[in-house]
C-alpha positions in Angstrom: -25.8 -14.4 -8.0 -25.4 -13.5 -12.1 -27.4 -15.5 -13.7 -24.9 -16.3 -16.1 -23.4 -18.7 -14.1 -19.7 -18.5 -14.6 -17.9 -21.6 -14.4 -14.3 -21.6 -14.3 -13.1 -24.7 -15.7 -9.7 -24.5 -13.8 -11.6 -26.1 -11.0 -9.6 -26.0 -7.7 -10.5 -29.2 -7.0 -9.7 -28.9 -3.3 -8.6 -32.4 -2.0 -10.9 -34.1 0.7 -8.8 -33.6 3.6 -11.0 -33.4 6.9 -11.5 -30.0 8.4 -9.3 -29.1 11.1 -11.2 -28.7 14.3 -14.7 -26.4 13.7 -14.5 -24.7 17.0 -18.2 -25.3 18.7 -18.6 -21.4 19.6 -18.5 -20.6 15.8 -22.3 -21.5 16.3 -23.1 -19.1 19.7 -24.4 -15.5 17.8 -24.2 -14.3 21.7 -20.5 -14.0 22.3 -20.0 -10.8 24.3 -16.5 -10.7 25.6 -15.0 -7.0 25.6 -13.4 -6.0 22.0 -10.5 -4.5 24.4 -10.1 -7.7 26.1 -10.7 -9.9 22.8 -8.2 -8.1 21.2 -5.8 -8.4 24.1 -6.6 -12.0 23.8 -6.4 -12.8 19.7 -3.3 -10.6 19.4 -1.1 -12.4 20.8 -1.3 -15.0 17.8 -1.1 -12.9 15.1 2.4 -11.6 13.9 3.9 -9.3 11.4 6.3 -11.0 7.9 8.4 -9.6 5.8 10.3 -10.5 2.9 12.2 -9.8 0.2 11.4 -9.8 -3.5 14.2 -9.9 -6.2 13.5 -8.4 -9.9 16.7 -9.2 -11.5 15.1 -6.7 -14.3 13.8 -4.5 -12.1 14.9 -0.9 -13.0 15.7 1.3 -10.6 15.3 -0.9 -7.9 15.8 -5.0 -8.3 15.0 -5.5 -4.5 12.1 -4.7 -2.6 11.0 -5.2 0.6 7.0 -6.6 1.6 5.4 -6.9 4.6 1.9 -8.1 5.7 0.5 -10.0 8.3 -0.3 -13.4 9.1 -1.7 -15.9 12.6 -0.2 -19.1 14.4 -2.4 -21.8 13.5 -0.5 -24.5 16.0 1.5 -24.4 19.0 4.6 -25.5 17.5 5.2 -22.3 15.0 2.5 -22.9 12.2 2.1 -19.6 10.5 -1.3 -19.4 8.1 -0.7 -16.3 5.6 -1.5 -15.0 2.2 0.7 -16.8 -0.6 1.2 -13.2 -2.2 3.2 -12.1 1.1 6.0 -14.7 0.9 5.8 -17.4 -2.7 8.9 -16.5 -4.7 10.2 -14.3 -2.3 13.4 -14.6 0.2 14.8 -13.6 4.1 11.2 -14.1 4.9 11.1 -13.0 9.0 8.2 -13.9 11.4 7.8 -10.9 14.3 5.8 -12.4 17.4 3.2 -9.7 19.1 6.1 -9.6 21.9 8.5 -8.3 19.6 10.5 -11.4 19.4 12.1 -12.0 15.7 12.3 -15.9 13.9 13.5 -17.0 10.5 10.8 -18.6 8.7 10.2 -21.1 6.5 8.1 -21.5 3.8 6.4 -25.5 4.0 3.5 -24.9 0.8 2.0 -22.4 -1.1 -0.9 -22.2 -3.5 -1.2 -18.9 -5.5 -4.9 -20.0 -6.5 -6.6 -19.8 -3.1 -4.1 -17.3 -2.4 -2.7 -19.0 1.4 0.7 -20.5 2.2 1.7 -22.4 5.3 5.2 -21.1 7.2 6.9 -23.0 10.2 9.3 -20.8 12.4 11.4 -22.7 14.8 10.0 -24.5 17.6 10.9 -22.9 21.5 10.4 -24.0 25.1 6.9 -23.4 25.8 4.3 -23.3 23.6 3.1 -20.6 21.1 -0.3 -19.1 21.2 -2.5 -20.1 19.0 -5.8 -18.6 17.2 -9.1 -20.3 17.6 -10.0 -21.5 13.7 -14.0 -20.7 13.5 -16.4 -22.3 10.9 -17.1 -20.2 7.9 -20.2 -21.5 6.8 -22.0 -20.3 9.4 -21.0 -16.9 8.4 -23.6 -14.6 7.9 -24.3 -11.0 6.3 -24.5 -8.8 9.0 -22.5 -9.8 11.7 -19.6 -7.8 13.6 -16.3 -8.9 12.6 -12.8 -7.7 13.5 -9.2 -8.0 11.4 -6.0 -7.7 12.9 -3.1 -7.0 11.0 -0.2 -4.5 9.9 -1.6 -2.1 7.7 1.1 -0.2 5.9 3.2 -1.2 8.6 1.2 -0.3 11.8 1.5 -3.3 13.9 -1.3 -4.5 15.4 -4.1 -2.7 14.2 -7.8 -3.6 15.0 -10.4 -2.7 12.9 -14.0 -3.4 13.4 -16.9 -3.6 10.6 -19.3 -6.6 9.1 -20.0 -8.8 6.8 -21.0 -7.5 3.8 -21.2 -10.3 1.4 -20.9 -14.1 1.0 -19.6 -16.0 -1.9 -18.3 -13.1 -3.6 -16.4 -13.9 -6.9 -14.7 -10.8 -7.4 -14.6 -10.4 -11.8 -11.6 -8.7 -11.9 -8.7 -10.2 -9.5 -5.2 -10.4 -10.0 -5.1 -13.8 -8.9 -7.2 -16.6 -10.2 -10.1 -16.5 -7.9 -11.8 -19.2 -8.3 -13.4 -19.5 -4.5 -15.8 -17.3 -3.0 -14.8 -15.0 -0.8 -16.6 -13.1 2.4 -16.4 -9.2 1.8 -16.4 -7.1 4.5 -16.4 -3.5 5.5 -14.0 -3.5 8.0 -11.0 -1.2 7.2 -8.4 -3.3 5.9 -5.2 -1.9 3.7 -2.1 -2.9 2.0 0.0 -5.1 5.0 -3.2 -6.4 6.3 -2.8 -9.5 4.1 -3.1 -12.5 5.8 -4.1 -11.1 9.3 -7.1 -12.8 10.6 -11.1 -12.4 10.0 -12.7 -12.5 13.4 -16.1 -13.2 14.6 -16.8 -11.6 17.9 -16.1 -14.9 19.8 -12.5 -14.4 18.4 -12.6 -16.6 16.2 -10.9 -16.7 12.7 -13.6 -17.2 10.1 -11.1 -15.7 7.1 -7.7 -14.8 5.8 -7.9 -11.1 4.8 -6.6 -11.2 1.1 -7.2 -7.9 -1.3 -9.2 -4.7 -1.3 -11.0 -2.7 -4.1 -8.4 0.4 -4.8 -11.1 2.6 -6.0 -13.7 2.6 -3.6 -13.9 2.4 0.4 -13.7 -0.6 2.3 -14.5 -3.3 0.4 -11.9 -6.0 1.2 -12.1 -9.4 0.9 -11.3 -12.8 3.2 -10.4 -16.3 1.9 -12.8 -18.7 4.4 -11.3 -20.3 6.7 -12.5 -23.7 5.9 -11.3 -23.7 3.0 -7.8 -23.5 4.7 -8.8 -25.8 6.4 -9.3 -28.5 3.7 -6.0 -27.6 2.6 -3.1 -26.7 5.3 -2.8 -30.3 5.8 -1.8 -31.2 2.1 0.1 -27.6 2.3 2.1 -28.9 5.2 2.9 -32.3 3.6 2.9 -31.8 0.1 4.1 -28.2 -0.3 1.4 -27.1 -2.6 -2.4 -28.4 -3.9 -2.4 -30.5 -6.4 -5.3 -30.1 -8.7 -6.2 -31.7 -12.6 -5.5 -29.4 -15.6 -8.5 -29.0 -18.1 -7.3 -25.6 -19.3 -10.6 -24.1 -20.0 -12.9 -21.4 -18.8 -17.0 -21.3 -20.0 -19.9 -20.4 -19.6 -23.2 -22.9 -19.0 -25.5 -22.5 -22.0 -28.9 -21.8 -21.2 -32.0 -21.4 -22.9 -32.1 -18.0 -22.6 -29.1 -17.5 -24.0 -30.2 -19.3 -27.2 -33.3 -17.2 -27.1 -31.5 -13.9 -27.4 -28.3 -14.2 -29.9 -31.0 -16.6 -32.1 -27.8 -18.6 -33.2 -27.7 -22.3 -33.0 -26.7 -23.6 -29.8 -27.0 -26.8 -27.8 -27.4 -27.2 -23.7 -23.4 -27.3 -22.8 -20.4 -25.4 -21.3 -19.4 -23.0 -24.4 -15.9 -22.8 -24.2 -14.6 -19.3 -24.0 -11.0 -19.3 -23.2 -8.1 -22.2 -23.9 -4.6 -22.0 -21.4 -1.5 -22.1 -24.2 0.1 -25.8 -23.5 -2.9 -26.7 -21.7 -5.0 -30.4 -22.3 -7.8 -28.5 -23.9 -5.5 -27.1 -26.4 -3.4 -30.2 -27.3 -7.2 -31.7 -27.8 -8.3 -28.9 -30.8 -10.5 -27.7 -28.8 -11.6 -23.9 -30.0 -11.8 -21.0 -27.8 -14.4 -17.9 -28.4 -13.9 -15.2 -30.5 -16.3 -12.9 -31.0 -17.1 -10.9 -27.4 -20.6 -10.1 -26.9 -22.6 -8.0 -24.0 -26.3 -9.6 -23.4 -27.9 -8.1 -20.5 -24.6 -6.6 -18.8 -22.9 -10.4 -18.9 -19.7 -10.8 -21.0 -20.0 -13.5 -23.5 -16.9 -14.4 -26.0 -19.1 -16.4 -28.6 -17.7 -18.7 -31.7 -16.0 -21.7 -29.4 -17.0 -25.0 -29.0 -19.6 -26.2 -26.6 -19.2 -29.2 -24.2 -22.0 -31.2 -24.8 -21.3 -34.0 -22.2 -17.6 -35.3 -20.0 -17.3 -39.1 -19.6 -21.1 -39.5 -20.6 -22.6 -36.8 -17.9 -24.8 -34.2 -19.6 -23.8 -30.9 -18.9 -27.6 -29.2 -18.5 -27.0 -28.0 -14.8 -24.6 -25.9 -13.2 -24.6 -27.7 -9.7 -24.3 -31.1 -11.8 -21.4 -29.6 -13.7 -19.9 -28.0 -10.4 -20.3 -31.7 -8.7 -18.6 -33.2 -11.5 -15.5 -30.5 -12.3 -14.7 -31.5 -8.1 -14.9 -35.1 -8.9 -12.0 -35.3 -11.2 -8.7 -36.3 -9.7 -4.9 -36.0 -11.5 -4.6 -39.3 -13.7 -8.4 -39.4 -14.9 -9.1 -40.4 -18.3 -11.9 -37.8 -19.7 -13.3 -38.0 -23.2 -15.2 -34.8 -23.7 -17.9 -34.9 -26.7 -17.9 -31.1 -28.8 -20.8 -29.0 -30.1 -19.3 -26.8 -33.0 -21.0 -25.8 -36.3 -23.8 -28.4 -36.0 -21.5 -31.0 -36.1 -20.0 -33.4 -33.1 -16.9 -34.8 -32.4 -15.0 -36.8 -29.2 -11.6 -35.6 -27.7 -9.9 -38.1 -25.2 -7.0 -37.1 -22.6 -5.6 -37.9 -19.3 -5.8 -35.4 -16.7 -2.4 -34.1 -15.6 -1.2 -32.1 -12.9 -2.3 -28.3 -13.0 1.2 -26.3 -13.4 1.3 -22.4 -11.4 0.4 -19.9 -14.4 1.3 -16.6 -14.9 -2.2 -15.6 -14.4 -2.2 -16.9 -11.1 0.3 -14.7 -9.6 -0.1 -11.1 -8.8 -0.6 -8.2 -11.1 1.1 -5.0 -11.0 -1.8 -3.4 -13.1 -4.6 -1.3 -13.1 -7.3 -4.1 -11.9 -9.2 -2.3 -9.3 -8.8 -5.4 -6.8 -5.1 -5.4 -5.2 -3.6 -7.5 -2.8 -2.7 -6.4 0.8 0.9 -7.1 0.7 3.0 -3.6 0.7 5.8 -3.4 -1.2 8.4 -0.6 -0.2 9.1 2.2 -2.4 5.9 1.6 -4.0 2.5 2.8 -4.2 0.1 0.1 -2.7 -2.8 0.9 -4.8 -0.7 0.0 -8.1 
């Protein structure tokens, strides 16, 4: 990990909401069933969505069409997807592996963590279900298999491994702020939301985006992180989350040793969200970017010295208290800016959906795997 430990002061702050069943074979390394007969198996529970998506300033074309994948998560017609494949978008369809068509609709959504929750309609008989792994057991190396609809093939297995664990990708079009497992296995635009496996067939991720400019590096949401969250998904329609408005970096004694400047241990504020809590405080955001050692600093904003009386002098101290805060807190912040100190007191509201959380038609190198017709998917 960089040792400029980024911490993004958007928090999710996942609500505690008890995982939903960890499968005990997510823990067996000797699972040798067939791929053949393994995907004969898993397939059955993964199906194919599209949607619409309406530009009303679109020019030439205001409607497109986007399809991807997604997996049955209950066997009453829970659908587990990407939020990219069908938040804001309309005449969202749910195709079943035996070719059988449903209207879906769309229960939650959180652009953040990038998953949404669909229900299609109930039938006689139940539907078949994938087997939800445990992704903390996850570990570089090891076979996995995605499922989806690249580019509109459906039902396409790919095989490859892990590659990474608690990747932070540094350029998303989303606001990733949840590590994600990389893998090698060729995934493309469509394959969003298809299923992760492990070679027991389990689903240990939610295939989410792909680096355009290089060759199979794609990226999964873990599953138990859906986990924590379908539940509040289902009930609530979306995660609800406290607003601080802020991103920063941890101060750290190196840091002070190299740019020589007067600092104090802290979170140095580097960004401030426009209408966000930080900014109705006063509270300043960097301005002067600066490389040290191939990490991006943007210098010149205030530093958070302490948040309700806890130091901020450790990053898993900072991380435990950023996940402790709750909608409705009171937080009085104390400020580190030109050798002097001041105190900034707010209560936590509810964190709105920002543009930046959404996906970006632009030149980052990391795309989601939704495909949009008439368009190039590596845009």
């Amino acid at each position: 990990m960089n040792k400029w430990l980024i911490l993004i002061i958007v928090l999710i702050g996942l609500a505690a909401v008890p995982p939903i069943g960890i499968s005990k074979a997510a823990a067996n390394p000797d699972c040798t069933e067939p791929i053949p007969t393994l995907f004969e198996r898993v397939s059955r529970s993964v199906v194919y969505i599209s949607a619409v998506a309406l530009d009303p300033f679109g020019v030439p074309t205001r409607v497109t069409s986007i399809v991807g994948s997604g997996f049955l998560i209950s066997d009453d017609g829970l659908v587990l997807t990407n939020s990219h494949v069908v938040f804001g978008h309309h005449a969202i369809t749910v195709t079943l592996d035996d070719g059988r068509k449903a209207p879906a609709k769309l229960l939650g959504a959180d652009p953040i963590l990038d998953l949404a929750v669909l229900r299609i309609p109930a039938r006689s008989g139940s539907y078949p279900k994938a087997s939800l792994g445990n992704s903390d057991s996850v570990r570089i190396g090891e076979d996995v298999l995605a499922i989806g609809n690249p580019v509109g093939l459906e039902q396409t297995l790919t095989r490859g491994v892990v590659s990474g664990i608690n990747r932070f990708p540094p350029e998303s079009p989303l606001s990733l702020t949840r590590p994600l497992i990389q893998t090698d296995a060729p995934i493309n635009p469509g394959n969003s939301g298809g299923p992760l496996l492990n070679r027991c067939g389990e689903v240990i991720g939610i295939n989410t985006m792909l680096v355009s400019d290089a060759q199979n590096i794609g990226f999964a949401v873990p599953i138990n992180i859906a986990k924590r969250v379908i539940p509040e998904l289902v009930e609530k329609g979306r995660v609800i989350r406290p607003w601080l408005g802020m991103t920063g970096k941890l101060v750290t004694k190196d840091l002070m040793e190299i740019i020589n400047v007067p600092l104090v241990d802290g979170l140095l504020v580097e960004t401030v969200e426009p209408g966000s809590p930080a900014q109705q405080a006063g509270i300043h955001e960097g301005e002067l970017p600066v490389t040290i050692d191939g990490a991006e600093f943007l210098l010149g904003g205030d530093i958070i010295t302490d948040i309700n009386g806890q130091s901020l002098d450790d990053s898993e101290k900072v991380r435990k208290l950023f996940r402790s805060l709750k909608v409705g807190d009171k937080v009085q912040l104390t400020l580190y800016r030109e050798q002097k100190t001041r105190k900034v007191e707010f209560v936590l509201p509810e964190r709105p959906i920002l543009p930046s959380d959404m996906p970006s038609s632009g030149s980052s190198g990391l795309v989601p795997m939704g495909k949009r017709g008439n368009r190039s998917p590596l845009n």
